[in-house]
C-alpha positions as CSV (number, residue, x, y, z in Angstrom):
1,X,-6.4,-0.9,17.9
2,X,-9.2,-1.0,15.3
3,X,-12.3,-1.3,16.8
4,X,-12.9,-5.2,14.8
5,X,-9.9,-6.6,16.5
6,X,-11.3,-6.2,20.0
7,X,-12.2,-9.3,21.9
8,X,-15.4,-9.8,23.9
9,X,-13.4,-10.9,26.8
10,X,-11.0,-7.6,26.2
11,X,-14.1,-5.9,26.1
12,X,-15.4,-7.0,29.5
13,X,-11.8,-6.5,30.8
14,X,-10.5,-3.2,29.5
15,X,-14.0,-1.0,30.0
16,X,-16.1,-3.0,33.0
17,X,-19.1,-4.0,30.9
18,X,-20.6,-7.1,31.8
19,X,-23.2,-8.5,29.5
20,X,-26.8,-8.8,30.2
21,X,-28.6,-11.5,27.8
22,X,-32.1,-9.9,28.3
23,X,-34.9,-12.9,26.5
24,X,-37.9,-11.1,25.3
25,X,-36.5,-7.5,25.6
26,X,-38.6,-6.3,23.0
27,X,-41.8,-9.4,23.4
28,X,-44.6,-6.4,23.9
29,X,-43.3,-4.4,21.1
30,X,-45.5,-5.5,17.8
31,X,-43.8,-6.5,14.7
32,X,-43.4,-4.4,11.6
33,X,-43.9,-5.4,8.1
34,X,-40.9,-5.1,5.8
35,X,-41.6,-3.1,2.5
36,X,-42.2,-4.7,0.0
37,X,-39.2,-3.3,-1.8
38,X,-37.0,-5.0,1.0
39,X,-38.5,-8.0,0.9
40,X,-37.7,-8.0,-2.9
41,X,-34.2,-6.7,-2.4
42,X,-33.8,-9.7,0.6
43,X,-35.1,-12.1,-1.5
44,X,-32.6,-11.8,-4.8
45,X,-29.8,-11.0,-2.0
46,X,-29.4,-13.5,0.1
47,X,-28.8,-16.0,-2.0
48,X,-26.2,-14.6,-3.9
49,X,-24.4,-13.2,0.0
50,X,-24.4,-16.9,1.2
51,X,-23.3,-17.7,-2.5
52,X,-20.3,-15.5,-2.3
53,X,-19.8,-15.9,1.6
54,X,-18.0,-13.6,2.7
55,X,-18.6,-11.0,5.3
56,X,-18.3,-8.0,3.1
57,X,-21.0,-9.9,0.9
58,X,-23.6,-10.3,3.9
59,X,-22.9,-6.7,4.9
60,X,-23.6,-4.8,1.6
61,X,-25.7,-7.9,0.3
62,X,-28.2,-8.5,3.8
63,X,-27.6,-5.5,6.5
64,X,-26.9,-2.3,4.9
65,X,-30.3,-2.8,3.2
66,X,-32.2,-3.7,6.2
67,X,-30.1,-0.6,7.5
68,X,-31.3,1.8,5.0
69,X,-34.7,0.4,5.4
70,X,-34.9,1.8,9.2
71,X,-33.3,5.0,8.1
72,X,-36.2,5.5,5.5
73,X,-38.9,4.7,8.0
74,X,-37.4,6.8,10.8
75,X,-35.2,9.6,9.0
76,X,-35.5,12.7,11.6
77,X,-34.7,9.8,14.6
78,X,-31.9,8.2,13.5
79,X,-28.3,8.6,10.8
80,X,-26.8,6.0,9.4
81,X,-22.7,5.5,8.5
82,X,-21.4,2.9,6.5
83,X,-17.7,2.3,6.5
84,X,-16.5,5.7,8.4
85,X,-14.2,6.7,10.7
86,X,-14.8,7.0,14.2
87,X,-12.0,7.8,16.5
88,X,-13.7,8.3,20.3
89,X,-10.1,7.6,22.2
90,X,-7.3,5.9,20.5
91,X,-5.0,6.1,24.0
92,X,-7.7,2.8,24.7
93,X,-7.9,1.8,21.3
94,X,-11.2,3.3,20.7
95,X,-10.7,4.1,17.0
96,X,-11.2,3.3,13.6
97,X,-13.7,2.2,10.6
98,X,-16.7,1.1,11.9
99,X,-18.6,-1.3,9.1
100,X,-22.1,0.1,10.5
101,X,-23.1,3.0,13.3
102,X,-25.7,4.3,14.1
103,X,-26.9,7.6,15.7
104,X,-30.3,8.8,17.8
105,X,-29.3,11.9,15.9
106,X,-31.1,12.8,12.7
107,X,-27.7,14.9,12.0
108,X,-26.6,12.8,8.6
109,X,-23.4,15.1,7.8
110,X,-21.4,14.3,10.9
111,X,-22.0,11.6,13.5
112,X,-23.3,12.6,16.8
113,X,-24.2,11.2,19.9
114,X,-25.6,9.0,21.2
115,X,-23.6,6.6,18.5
116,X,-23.4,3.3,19.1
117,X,-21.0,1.1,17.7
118,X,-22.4,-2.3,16.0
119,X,-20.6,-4.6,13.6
120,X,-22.1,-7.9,12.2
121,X,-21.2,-10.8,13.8
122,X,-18.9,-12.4,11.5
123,X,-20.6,-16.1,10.8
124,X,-19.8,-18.6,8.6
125,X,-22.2,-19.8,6.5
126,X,-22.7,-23.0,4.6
127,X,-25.2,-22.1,1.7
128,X,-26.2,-26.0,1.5
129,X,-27.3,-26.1,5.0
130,X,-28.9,-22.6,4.5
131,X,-30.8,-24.0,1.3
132,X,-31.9,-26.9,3.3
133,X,-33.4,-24.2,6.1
134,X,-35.2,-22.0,3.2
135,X,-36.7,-18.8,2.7
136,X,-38.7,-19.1,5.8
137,X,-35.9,-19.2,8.1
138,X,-33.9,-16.4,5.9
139,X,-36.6,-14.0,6.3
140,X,-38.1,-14.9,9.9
141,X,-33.8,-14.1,10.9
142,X,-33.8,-10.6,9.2
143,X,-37.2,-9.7,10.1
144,X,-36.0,-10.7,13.8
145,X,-32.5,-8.2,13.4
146,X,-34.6,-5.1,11.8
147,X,-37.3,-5.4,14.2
148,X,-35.0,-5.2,16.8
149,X,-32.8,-2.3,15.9
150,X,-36.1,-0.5,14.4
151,X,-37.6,-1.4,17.8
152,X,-34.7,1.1,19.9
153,X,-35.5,4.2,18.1
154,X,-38.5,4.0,18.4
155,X,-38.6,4.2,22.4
156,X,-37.1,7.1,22.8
């Protein structure tokens, strides 16, 4: 079963993870200042992804350049796939295209562990209402969601 038509509840079920909401997991942790070239790229994107609104827009549009951002900042800490293969054990349905992994491996030819899966959360977005929110919101959201991934490489 491809890994997009899992289920959190199968999830839960089928490998015994509970989820732990952890608030302020990375509070202590200081911000980091996008580039300005992302900030750029974010600002004449994300319009035009909540324009289109689709999920294949916000991906290529919004995450895979926050995504490459990381990878330039930490390139011998980190490799980044885009829309590969990963097969770890199709018996459990632990295989297919993953739309985004990441690796603690600097390898950037073949994935390696540690690789952990992560997908955008498919949203639905109403670009009225986002208009009405503005930029502010916008950019205070992906800040949040690069800070955060940028944040786990960097403990380790």
């Amino acid at each position: 079963m491809p890994y997009s038509q899992f289920s959190v509840e199968q999830i839960k079920t089928n490998f015994g993870i509970t989820l732990n909401r952890t608030v302020g997991l990375f509070a202590d942790i200081p911000e980091i200042e996008p580039s300005t070239f992302l900030q750029e790229t974010l600002q004449f994107n994300l319009p035009l992804a909540l324009e289109i609104n689709s999920e294949k827009a916000r991906s290529e549009l919004i995450v895979a350049p926050i995504l490459v951002e990381i990878k330039k900042r930490l390139p011998q800490r980190m490799s980044l796939f885009l829309g590969r293969e990963f097969n770890v054990d199709a018996a459990r349905g632990l295989s297919g295209y993953c739309d985004f992994l990441i690796s603690r491996s600097p390898e950037q030819l073949v994935i390696e562990s540690p690789a952990p899966l992560w997908k955008p959360k498919t949203t639905t977005f109403n670009p009225a209402e986002e208009s009405a929110q503005g930029e502010t919101w916008q950019h205070k959201y992906l800040t949040s969601v690069a800070n955060m991934i940028f944040r786990q490489f960097m403990e380790f």
